[in-house]
C-alpha positions in Angstrom: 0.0 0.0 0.0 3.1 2.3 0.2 3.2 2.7 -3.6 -0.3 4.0 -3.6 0.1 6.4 0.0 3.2 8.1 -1.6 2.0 8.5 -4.8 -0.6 10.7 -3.9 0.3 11.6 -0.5 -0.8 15.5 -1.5 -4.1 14.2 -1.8 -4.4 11.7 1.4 -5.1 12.2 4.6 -3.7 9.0 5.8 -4.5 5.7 5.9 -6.0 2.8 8.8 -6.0 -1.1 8.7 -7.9 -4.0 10.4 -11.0 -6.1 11.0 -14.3 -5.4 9.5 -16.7 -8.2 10.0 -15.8 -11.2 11.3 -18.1 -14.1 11.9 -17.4 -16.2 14.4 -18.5 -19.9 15.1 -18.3 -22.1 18.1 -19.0 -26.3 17.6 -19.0 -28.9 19.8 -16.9 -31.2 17.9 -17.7 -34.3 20.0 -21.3 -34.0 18.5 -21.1 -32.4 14.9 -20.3 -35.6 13.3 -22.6 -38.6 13.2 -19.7 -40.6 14.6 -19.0 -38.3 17.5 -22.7 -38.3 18.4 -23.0 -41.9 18.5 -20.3 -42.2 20.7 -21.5 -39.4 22.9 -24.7 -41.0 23.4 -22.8 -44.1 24.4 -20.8 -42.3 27.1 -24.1 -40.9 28.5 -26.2 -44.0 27.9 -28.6 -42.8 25.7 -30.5 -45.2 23.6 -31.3 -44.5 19.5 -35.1 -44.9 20.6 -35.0 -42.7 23.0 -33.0 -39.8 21.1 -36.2 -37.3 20.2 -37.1 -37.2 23.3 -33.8 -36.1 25.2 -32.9 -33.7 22.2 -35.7 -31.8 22.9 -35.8 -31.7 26.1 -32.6 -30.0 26.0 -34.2 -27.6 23.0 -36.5 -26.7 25.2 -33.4 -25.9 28.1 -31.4 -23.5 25.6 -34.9 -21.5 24.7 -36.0 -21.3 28.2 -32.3 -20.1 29.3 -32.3 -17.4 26.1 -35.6 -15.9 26.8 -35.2 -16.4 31.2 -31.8 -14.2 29.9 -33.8 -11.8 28.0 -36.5 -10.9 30.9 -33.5 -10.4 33.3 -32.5 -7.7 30.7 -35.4 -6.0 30.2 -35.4 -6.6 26.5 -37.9 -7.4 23.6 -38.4 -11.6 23.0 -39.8 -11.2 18.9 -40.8 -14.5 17.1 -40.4 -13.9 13.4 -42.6 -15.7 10.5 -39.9 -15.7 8.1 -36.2 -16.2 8.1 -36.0 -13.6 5.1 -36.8 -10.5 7.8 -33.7 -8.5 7.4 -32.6 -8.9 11.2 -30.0 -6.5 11.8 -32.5 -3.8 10.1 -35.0 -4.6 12.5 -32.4 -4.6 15.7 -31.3 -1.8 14.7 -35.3 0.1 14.3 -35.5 -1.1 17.6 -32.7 0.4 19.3 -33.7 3.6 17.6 -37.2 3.4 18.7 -36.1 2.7 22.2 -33.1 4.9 22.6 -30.6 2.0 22.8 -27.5 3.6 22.9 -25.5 0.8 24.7 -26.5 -2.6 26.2 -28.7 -5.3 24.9 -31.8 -4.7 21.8 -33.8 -7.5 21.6 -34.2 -11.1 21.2 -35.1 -12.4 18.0 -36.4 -16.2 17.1 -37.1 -18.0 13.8 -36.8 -21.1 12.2 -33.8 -21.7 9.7 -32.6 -24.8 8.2 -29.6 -26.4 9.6 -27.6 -29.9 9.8 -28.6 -31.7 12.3 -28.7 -35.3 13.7 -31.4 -37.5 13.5 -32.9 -41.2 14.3 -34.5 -43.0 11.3 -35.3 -46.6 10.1 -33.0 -47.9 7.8 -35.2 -50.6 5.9 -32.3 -52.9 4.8 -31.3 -53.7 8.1 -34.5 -53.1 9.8 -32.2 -50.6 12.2 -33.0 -47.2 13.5 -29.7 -45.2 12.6 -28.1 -41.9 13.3 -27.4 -39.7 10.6 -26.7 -35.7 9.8 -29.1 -34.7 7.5 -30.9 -31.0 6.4 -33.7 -30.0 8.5 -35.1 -27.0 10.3 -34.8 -25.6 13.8 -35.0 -22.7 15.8 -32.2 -19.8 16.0 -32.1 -17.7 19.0 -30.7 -13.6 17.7 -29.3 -11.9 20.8 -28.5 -8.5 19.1 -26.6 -5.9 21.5 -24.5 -2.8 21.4 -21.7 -4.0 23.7 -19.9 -1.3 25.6 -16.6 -2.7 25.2 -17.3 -4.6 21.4 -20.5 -2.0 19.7 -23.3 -3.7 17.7 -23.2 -7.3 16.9 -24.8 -10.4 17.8 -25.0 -13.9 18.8 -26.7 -16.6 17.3 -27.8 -20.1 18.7 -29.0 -23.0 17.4 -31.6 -24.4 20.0 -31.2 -27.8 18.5 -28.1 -30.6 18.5 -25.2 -29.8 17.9 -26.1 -26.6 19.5 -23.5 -24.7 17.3 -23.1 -20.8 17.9 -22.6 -17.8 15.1 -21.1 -14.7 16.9 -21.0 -11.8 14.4 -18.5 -8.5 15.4 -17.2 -6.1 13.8 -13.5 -4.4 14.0 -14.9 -0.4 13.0 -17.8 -0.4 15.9 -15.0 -2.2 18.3 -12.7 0.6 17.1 -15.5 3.4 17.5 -15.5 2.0 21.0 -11.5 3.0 21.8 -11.8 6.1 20.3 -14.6 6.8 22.7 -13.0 6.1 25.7 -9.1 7.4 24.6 -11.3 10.2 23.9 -10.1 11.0 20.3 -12.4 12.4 17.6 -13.5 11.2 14.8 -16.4 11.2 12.2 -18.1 7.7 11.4 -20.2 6.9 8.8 -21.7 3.5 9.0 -18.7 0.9 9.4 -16.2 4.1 7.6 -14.1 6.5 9.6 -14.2 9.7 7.5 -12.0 11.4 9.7 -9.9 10.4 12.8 -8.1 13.1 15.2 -5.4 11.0 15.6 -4.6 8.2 12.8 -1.5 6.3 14.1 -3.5 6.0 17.5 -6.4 4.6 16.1 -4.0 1.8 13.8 -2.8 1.0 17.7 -5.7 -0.1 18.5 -6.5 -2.1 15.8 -3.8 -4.2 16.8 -4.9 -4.4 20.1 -7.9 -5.9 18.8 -5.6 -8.8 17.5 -4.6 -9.4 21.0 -7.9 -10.4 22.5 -7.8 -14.0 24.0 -10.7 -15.1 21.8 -12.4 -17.8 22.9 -12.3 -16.4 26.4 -14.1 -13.2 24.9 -16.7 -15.5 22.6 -17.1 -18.2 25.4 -18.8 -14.9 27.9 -20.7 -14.0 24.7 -22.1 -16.8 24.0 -22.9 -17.5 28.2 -24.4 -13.9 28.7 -26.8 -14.7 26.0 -28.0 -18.2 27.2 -26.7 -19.5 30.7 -28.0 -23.4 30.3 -25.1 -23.6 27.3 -22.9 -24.1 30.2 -25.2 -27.1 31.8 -27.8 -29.4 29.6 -25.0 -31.7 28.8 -24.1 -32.3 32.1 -21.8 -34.6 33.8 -20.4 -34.5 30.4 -18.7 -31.2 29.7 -17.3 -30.6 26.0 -15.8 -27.2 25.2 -16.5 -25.2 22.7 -14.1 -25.2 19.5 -14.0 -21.6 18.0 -13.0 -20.6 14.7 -13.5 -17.1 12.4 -15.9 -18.5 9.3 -15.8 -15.3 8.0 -13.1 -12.8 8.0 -13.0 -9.3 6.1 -9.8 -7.2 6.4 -10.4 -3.4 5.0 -7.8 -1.0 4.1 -9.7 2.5 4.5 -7.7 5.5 2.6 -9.0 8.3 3.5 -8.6 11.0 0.6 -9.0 15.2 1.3 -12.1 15.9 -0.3 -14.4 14.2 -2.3 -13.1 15.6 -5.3 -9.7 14.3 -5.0 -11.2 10.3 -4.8 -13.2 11.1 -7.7 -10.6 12.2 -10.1 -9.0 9.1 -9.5 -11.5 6.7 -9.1 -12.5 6.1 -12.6 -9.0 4.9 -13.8 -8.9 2.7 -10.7 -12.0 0.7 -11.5 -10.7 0.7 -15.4 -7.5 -0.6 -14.4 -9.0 -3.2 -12.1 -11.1 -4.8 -14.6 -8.7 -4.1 -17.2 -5.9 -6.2 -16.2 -6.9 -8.2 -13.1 -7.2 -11.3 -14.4 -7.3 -14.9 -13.4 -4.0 -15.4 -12.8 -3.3 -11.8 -10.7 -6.6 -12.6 -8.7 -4.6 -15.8 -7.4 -1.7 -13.9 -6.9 -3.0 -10.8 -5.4 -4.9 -14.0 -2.7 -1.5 -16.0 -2.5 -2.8 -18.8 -4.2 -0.2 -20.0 -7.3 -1.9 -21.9 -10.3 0.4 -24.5 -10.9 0.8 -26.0 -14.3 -1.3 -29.0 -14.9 -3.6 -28.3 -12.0 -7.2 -27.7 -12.5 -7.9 -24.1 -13.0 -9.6 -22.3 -10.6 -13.0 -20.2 -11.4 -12.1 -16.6 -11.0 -14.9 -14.0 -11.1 -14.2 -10.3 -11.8 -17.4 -8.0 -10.4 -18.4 -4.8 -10.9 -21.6 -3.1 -9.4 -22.9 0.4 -8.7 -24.2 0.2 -4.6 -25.7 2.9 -2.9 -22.8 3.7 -1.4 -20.2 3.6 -4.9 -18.9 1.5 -7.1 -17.9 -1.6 -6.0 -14.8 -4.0 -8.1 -14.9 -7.7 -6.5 -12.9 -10.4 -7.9 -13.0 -13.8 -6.0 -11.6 -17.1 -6.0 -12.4 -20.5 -4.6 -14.5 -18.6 -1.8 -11.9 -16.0 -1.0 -12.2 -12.7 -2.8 -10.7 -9.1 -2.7 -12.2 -5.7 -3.0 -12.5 -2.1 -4.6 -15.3 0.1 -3.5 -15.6 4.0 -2.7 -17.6 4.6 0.5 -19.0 7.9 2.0 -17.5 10.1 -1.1 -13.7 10.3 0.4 -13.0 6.7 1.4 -11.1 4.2 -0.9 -11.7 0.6 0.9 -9.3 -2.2 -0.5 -10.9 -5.5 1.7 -9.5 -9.2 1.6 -12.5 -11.5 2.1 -11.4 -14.9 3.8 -13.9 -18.0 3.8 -11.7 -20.7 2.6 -8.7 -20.8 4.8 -7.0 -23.8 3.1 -5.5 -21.6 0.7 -3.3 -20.1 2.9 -0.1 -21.3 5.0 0.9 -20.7 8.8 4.2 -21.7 10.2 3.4 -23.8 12.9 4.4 -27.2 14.4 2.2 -30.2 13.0 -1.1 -31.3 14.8 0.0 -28.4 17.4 2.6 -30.8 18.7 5.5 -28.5 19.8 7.8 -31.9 20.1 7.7 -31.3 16.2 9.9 -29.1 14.7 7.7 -26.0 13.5 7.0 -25.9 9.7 4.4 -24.1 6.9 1.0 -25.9 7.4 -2.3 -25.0 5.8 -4.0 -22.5 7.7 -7.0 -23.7 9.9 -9.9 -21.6 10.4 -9.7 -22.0 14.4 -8.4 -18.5 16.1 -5.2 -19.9 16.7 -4.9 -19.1 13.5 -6.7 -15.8 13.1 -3.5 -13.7 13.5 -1.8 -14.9 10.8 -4.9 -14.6 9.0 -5.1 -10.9 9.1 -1.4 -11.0 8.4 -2.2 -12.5 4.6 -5.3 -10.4 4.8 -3.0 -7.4 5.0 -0.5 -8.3 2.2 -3.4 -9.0 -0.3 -4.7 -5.7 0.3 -1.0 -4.4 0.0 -0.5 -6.0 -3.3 -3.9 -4.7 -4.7 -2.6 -1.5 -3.5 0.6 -2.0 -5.7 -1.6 -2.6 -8.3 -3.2 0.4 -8.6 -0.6 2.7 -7.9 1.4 0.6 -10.8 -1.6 2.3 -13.1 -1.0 5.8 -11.9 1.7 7.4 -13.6 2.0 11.5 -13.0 4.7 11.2 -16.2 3.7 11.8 -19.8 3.5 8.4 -21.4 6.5 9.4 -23.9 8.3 9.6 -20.8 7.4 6.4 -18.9 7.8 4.6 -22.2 10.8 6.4 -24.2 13.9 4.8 -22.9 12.2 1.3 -23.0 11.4 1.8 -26.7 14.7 2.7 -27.8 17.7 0.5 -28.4 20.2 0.5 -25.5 24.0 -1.2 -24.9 24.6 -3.6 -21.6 27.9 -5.3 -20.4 28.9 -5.0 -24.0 25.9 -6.2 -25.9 23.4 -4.1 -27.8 19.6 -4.5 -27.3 16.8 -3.7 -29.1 14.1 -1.6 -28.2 10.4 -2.7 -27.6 7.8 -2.0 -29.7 4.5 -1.8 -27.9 2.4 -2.0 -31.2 4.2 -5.2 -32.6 1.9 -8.3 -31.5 4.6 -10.5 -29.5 6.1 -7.4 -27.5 2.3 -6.2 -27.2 1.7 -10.2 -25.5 4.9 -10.0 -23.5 3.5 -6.6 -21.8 0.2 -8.0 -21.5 1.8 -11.0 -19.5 3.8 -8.5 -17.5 0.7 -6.0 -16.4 -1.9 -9.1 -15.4 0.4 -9.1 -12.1 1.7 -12.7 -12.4 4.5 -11.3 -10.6 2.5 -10.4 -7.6 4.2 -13.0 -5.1 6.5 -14.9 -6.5 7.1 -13.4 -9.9 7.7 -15.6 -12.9 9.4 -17.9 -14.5 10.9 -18.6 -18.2 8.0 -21.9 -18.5 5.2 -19.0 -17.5 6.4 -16.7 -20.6 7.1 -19.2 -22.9 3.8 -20.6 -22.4 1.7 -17.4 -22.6 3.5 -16.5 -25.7 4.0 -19.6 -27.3 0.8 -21.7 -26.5 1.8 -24.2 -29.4 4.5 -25.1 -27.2 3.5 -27.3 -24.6 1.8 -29.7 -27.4 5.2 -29.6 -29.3 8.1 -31.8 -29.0 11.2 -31.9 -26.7 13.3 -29.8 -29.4 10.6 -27.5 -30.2 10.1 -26.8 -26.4 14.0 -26.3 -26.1 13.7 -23.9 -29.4 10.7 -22.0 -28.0 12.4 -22.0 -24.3 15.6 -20.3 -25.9 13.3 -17.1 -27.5 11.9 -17.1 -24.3 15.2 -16.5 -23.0 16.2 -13.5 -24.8 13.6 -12.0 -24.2 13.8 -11.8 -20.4 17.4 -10.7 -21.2 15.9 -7.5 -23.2 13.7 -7.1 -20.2 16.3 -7.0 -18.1 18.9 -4.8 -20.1 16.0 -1.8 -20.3 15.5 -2.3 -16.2 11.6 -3.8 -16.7 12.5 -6.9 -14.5 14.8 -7.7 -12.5 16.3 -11.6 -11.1 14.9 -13.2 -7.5 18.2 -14.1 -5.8 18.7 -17.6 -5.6 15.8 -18.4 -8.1 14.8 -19.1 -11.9 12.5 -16.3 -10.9 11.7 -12.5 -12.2 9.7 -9.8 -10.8 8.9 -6.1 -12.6 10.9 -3.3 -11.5 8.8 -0.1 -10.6 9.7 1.3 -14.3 8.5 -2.0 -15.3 5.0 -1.7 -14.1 4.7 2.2 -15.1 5.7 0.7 -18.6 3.3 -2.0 -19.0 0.4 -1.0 -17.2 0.5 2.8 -18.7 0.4 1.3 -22.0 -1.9 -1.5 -21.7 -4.4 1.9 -20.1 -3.4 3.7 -23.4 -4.0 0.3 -25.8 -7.7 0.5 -24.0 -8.9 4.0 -24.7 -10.4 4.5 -28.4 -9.0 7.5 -30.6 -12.2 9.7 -29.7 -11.7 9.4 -25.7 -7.5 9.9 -26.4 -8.3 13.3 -28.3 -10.7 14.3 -25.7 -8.1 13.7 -23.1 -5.5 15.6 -25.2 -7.7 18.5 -25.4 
């Protein structure tokens, strides 16, 4: 994000990163699996016959508890006909219409389907079983405005395996330490327009990251519905908690509103322009290896109420362009798949193993390094951008390269932009292949030889050897430069003025270029 701050550090206020939503979800492992129920029952001698019965008598124990809770609070108990009431909407009309400033709102309940266990015949063997299966229960909503945490809410599932949804967010948290460091600030839905003091209020951000979690989520989840801690009795599982859902947002706040919208057009033009497949992975740390099965990348644009919005996602993971509340740039990194990602950690948790890079879990172990990638996707995006801004003329961004020039003794042509393989070669250079790991002389060859990797041995060798002196040309005019200690290459920062500055240019018909000119 440095490329982008600097850039047009006349413009920008300043800049503040961390959570947004986060969803939070707390299983009892021991009985989320039809195997772990089974032998759960067994351990509390509970026969297959007799399973409807003590599930819902324990159904009955969480709703009791939630709503005993909710008259000891003083707050609204709702039953809802339809799961597609818009519940935060209505928590929120509440809390308006009561004066709810800070506490608990209301208690909400509705039936939503779920996966659940269940007893049925099997009519082979003439058996009742248990199995996990799609049905429908009742959700408990406990919607608050936390003192410590602002608005959020917990959500219960009355019915085996009792699994819990807490949803906070990182902007209201933060809106809570400004209030009581007593800095200013102007807020605008889940935005911070303006903050007295920025570098204080990216403090506490990270102080957020130092929350013992499941400590914090295990009083949630209690102060909404007391029996959790009891209707399993003598048995005692623990909750397992993990984030579901993560978003880490990059706010840049801009001057004015005029100074975001002079730029914002060629951001959004730039983003769908040459993000790409391939620079989607990259910009989400994922590789696409050759030979593996390609991965379904989807590039998004959409006008909200609130701005234009560019999403591009991957394999449930997805990061984010949008201008928010006229002066705000957001740049968010969406994390639902976790698997993509690697933590340096010893295996299985077993610190008797030396530590190493496993795949990331979604448990909160885990959540700091998450926000760690988070923040480097956003970063790279950043780069991106800023890669597309170029306060030069374009005869000065692109003169030198376009001109022969002499290295270590050897002489070098120059590029030419308009010439079909040099106009492929920049193409492959501003799609941000390079993002992480930059690329290599097979990742070339094959964009601009495609006939190669259905050819021959000799034909690959012959192709592999263009490809070759090409990256040398690169390097002589300074576009890329070597990874020490690797058959790798990344672009230089004249390299990405040069290719992204002209792929811009290559997009713009004649009638927009001589309205620009003018």
């Amino acid at each position: 994000m440095n490329k982008l701050m600097e850039l047009y550090r006349d413009r920008i206020v300043g800049a503040i990163s961390g959570l947004d939503r986060i969803r939070f979800r707390g299983t009892l492992r021991w009985l989320a699996s039809e195997r772990g129920m089974g032998t759960f029952m067994n351990q509390a001698r509970i026969l297959l016959k007799d399973f409807s019965g003590w599930v819902n008598g324990l159904t009955a124990q969480v709703r009791d508890s939630c709503e005993s809770r909710a008259k000891d609070l003083g707050i609204e108990v709702w039953y809802l006909m339809s799961n597609g009431v818009d519940k935060e909407k209505l928590a929120r009309q509440i809390a308006a219409d009561k004066r709810i400033t800070e506490g608990s709102i209301c208690l909400l309940s509705v039936v939503e389907p779920c996966i659940a266990p269940m007893v049925k015949g099997n009519k082979a063997s003439k058996k009742l079983e248990l199995v996990m299966a799609p049905r429908k229960c009742v959700f408990v909503y406990h919607y608050f405005n936390d003192p410590v945490f602002g608005f959020g809410h917990v959500r219960i599932q009355s019915w085996a395996p009792f699994n819990i949804f807490i949803c906070l967010n990182g902007r209201h948290w933060l809106e809570r330490q400004l209030q009581k460091q007593g800095i200013d600030y102007v807020k605008d839905g889940n935005c911070f327009v303006r903050i007295e003091d920025i570098a204080a209020a990216q403090v506490l951000l990270h102080e957020q990251l130092k929350t013992d979690w499941a400590k914090l989520l295990n009083g949630l989840a209690l102060g909404s519905c007391p029996a959790l801690s009891q209707i399993l009795r003598p048995l005692e599982p623990e909750y397992y908690w993990s984030a579901d859902e993560t978003e880490w947002a990059t706010d840049i706040m801009f001057k004015s509103v005029e100074a975001l919208e002079e730029l914002f057009p060629s951001f959004v033009h730039h983003a769908m322009r040459v993000c790409d497949s391939s620079s989607v992975m990259k910009y989400l740390g994922r590789r696409n290896l050759a030979g593996a099965a390609p991965d379904e990348v989807i590039s998004d644009y959409r006008r909200r109420y609130e701005g234009i919005r560019v999403k591009h996602s991957v394999n449930y993971n997805s990061v984010k362009m949008y201008n928010k509340s006229g002066s705000l740039l957001r740049i968010e990194t969406t994390i639902n798949n976790t698997r993509d990602f690697k933590v340096f950690r010893s295996p299985n948790d077993d610190e008797g193993k030396p530590a190493s890079w496993q795949k990331m879990r979604k448990g909160v172990s885990d959540l700091h390094r998450r926000c760690e990638v988070s923040q480097q996707c956003n970063d790279r995006y950043g780069d991106a951008l800023a890669a597309a801004q170029v306060e030069e003329k374009l005869k000065e961004v692109v003169s030198s390269a376009c001109n022969k020039v002499v290295k270590e003794g050897k002489r070098y042509r120059g590029l030419n932009p308009w010439q079909q393989d040099d106009y492929q070669m920049l193409m492959f250079l501003s799609k941000g292949e390079n993002a992480i790991n930059g690329f290599r002389n097979h990742d070339l060859r094959k964009w601009l030889y495609r006939e190669s990797e259905q050819s021959g041995k000799d034909q690959q060798k012959k192709y592999s050897g263009r490809t070759t002196r090409r990256i040398k040309m690169l390097r002589a005019h300074g576009l890329i430069r070597k990874v020490p200690r690797a058959n790798r290459y990344v672009l230089t920062e004249k390299g990405q003025k040069f290719s992204c500055s002209l792929m811009t240019a290559s997009a713009l018909d004649i009638k927009a270029l001589t309205e620009m000119a003018a």
